[in-house]
N, C-alpha and C positions, 0 to 999 in steps of 0.2 A: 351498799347496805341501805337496803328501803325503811323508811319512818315510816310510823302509824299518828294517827292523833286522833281526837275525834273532834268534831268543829261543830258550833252552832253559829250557822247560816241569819245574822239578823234581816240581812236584805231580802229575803226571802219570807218576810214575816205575812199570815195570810189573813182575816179578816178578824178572826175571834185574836190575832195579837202572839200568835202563836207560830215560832219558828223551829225548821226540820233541822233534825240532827244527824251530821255525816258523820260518817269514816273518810278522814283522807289520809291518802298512802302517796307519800313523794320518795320519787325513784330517779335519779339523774337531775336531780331541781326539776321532774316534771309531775303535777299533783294529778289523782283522781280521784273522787271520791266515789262512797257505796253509802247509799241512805240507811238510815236504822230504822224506820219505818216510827222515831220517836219526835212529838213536834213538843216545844217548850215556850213559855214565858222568858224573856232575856233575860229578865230577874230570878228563874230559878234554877242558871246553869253558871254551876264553880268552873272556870275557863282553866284558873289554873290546880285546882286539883284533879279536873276530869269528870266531875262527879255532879249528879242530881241534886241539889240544893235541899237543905229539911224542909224548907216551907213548901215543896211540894207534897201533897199526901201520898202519892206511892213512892216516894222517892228512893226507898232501901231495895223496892222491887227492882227499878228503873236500874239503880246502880248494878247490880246484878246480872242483870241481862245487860247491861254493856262490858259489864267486866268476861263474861263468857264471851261477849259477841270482837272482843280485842284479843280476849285468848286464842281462839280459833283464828280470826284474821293473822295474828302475828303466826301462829302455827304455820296458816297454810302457805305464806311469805318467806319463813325459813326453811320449809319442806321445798319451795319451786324454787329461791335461789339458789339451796344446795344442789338439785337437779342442773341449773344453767348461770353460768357466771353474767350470760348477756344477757338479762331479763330487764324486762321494760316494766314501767308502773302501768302501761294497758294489759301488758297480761297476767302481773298480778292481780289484778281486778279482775279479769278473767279468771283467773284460780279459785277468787273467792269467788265469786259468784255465780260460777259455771254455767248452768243452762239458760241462767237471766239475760247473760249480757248478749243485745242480737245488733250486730251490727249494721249503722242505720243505713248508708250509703250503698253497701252488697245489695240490702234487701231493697232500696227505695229505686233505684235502678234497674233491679230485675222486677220488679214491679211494674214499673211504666214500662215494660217491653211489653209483660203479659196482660195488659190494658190500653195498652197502642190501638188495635183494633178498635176500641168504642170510644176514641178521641180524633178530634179531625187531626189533619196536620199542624195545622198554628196551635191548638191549645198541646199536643204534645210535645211540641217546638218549644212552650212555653213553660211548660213542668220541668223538662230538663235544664231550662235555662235557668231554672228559679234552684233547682237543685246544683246546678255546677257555681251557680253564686255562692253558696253556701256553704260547699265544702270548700272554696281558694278562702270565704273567712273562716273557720276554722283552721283549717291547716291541719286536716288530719283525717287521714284513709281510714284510721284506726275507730271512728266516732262512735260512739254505742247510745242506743234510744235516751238508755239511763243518762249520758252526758249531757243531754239537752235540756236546762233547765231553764226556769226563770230567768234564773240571773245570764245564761248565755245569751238568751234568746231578747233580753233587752239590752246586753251589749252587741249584738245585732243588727237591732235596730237602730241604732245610733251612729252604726258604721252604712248600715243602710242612707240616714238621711244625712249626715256629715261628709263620708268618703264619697259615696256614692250620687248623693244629692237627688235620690231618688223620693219622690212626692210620699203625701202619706196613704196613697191608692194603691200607690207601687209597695210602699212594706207592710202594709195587709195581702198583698197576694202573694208576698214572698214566703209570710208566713203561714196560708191558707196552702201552699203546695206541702210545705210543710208537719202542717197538722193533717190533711190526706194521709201520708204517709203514717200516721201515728194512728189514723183512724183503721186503714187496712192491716198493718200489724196488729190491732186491738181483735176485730174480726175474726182473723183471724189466729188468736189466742197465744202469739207469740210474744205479747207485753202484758201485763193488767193498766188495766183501767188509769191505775194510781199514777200512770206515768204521763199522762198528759198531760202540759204546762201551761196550754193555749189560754184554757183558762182565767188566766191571771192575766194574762195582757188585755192593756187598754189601749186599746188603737182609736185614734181620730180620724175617722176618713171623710173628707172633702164632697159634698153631695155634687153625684156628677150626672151633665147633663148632656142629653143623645143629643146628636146633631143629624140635621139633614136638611135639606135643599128645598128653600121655599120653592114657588111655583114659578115667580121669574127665575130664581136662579137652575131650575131646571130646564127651562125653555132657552136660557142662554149657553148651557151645557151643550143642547141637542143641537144647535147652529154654530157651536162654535169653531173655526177655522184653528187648530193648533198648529204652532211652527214645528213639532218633534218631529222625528223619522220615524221608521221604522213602524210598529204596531201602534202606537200611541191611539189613531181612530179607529182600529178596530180594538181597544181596551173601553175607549169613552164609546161606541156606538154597544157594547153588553152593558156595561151602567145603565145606560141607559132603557136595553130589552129590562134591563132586571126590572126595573120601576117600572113597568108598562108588562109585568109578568109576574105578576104575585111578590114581588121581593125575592127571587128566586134567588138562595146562595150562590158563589164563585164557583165552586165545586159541581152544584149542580146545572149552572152555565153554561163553563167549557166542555161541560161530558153530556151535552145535549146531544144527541145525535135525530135526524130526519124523519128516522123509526118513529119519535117521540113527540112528534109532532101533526097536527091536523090541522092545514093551514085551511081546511074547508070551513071547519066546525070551531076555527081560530082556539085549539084546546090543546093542553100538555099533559101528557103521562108516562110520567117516570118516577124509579125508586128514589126518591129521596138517601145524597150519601149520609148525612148527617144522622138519619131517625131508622130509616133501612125501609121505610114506608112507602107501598105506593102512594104518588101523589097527584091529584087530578085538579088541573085550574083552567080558566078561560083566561088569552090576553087581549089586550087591547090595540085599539088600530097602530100605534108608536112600536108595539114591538112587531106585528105584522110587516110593518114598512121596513123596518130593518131586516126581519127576515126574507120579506123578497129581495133584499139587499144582498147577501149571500146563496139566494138560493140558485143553485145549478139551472141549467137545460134538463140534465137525466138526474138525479140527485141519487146516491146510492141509497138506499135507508140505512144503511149499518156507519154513513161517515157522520162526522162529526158536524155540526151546521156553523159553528163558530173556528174557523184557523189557528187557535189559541194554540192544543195542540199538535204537533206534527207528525207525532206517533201512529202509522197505520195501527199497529197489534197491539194499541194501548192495554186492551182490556184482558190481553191472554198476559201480562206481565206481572211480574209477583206483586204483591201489595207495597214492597216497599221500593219496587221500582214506580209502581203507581205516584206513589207519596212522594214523594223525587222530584217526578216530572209538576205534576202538581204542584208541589211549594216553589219551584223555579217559575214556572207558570204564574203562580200570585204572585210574585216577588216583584217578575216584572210589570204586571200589572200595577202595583201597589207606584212602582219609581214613575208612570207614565199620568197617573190620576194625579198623583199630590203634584207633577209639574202641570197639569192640565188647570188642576185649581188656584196653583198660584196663576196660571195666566191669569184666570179669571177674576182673580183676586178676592178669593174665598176666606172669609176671616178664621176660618179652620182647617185641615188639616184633610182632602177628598181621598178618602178611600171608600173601596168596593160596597162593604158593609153598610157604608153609610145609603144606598143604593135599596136596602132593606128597610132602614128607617124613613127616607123618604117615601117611599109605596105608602108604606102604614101610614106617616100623618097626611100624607096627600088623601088615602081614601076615605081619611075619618074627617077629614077637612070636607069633602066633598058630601057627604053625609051618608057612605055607607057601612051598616051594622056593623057594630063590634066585631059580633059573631062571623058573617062574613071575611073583615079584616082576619081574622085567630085562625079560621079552615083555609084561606089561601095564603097563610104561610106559614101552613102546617104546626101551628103553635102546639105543642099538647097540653099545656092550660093557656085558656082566657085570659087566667093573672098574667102574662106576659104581653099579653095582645093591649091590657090595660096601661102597663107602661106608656105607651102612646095616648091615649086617651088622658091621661094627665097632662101630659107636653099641652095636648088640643086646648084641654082646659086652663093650663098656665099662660099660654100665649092670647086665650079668649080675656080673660083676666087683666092679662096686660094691655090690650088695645081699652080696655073699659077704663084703664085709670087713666090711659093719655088721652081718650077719644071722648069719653064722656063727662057732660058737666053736670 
């Protein structure tokens, strides 16, 4: 037999001092609750008579509408456990509140399939992963939008930086995939508004700072002798095209093909995978040298100019054979750089990407325009191209306080 109660939520209390009031329905010792859409002073809710307090001014109305809103509840509890002896307190909540309740996890999952297409592979790799965190804490296939409250979503967090000992960059993203998913259900008019919790949370996150490769430490990169086997210098000798090639992404790298290249007119054009854009840039002499490095006798124009992949019919394969091959492709990329950087003894952590931020502050070090930097790497705003341009000016800054008297 399921209990009803109705509960005022004080942890929940939001800025004018004012806390929401539940229905909770426990079924098997497991509770759920359904909001009453009523918020209260803690001071003007009788706990134990159930009722609106007089020193509220509508309080006779207040009482009323939850006396209907417990009659119905308890109604439609005693109508679906007479239908089924094995009724859960999720689908009593489901009974009452029938077309509201949208399960979060169904929908957050078929979601990121039908938006896979406009994420690369790592940030989809990563929505999932922020998703499958979140349902092993719960513990519950059964999760509805509405269960996601304040109060879950800071014990959470807690298991976030406690169990987990994940940073406080990391449970802001955990929670940013998260509220995604509340945004695209809002969108699309499967929640209202009211349900969004993010709100209320106050995250501290750690101001973080891009890394990339002074100009010795790139010139010690390009000569460096590693002990690894296998592909390890042809992973460091694309690092290195990329910086000496606009910042060209990983993605758009290995799928360079011969076609896309003018080693007359030292120029690249290809669709950009990330933007879907054509993209047109000049390289420099460093990625030249590498490219006569690979370059055949008869070069087919349709092969690829980098061995990364080994795929002839790369490009007649479904997309998610694409993304496959691709993420195994960065993967090992990623194992061969961060050993490459420790030889070097990198005080951070060499990955591919970092290969993008070095271009940018090398070219803004060198002194050319913003504008320029932002078109050759295809930024679609400038504010992003500016990121760098700060770095230039913090590191300018800092030589002035050690350098100058």
């Amino acid at each position: 037999m399921a209990s009803i109660k109705l509960i005022l939520r004080n942890n929940q209390q939001n800025k004018q001092g004012l806390c929401p009031l539940y229905i909770r329905i426990i079924k098997d010792r497991k509770a759920k609750f359904i909001t009453t859409g009523i918020k209260l002073n803690s001071n003007e809710w009788d706990e134990e008579k159930q009722k609106v307090k007089k020193n509220h001014s509508n309080s006779a109305r207040m009482n009323a509408t939850l006396a209907q809103k417990i009659a119905d509840a308890s109604g439609m509890i005693a109508d679906t456990e007479r239908k089924s002896k094995h009724i859960t307190a999720r689908k009593l909540k489901e009974a009452i509140k029938g077309k509201d309740a949208l399960n979060f996890f169904n929908y957050s999952y078929n979601k990121l399939e039908k938006v896979r297409p406009n994420y690369s592979e790592n940030t989809y790799a990563i929505y999932k992963m922020q998703l499958d965190k979140f349902k092993k804490f719960v513990k519950d296939n059964e999760l509805m939008f509405d269960d996601i409250t304040v109060s879950l979503l800071k014990d959470y967090l807690i298991y976030l930086a406690h169990t987990l000992k994940n940073n406080e960059t990391s449970q802001k993203l955990s929670t940013i995939v998260l509220s995604v998913m509340f945004k695209h259900a809002q969108e699309e008019e499967l929640i209202p508004e009211t349900l969004y919790p993010f709100n209320k949370l106050k995250l501290k996150v750690a101001p973080s700072k891009r890394q990339f490769l002074s100009a010795e430490q790139f010139e010690e990169l390009q000569h460096h002798e590693t002990t690894q086997r296998g592909k390890a210098k042809l992973y460091r000798d694309l690092f290195v095209f990329a910086v000496s090639a606009g910042g060209l992404r990983f993605s758009d790298v290995v799928t360079l093909r011969w076609q896309d290249v003018n080693l007359e007119e030292h120029t690249i054009r290809k669709e950009v995978k990330k933007t879907k854009r054509t993209h047109r840039l000049k390289f420099g002499q460093t990625a030249l040298g590498i490219l006569s490095k690979y370059l055949p006798k008869n070069p087919n124009p349709e092969d690829f100019v980098f061995p990364a992949i080994s795929e002839k019919n790369f490009f007649l394969l479904s997309e998610k054979d694409k993304r496959k091959i691709m993420s195994s492709c960065n993967n090992i990329c990623g194992v061969h750089l961060r050993k490459i950087g420790k030889e070097l003894g990198l005080p951070f952590t060499l990955s591919f990407h970092l290969s993008r931020h070095t271009f940018a502050t090398m070219a803004l070090n060198k002194g050319m325009r913003i504008e320029h930097v932002s078109k050759l790497m295809d930024h679609a705003k400038i504010s992003t191209t500016q990121i760098y341009a700060k770095i230039i000016d913090e590191e300018l800054d800092k030589a002035v306080d050690e350098f100058v008297i």
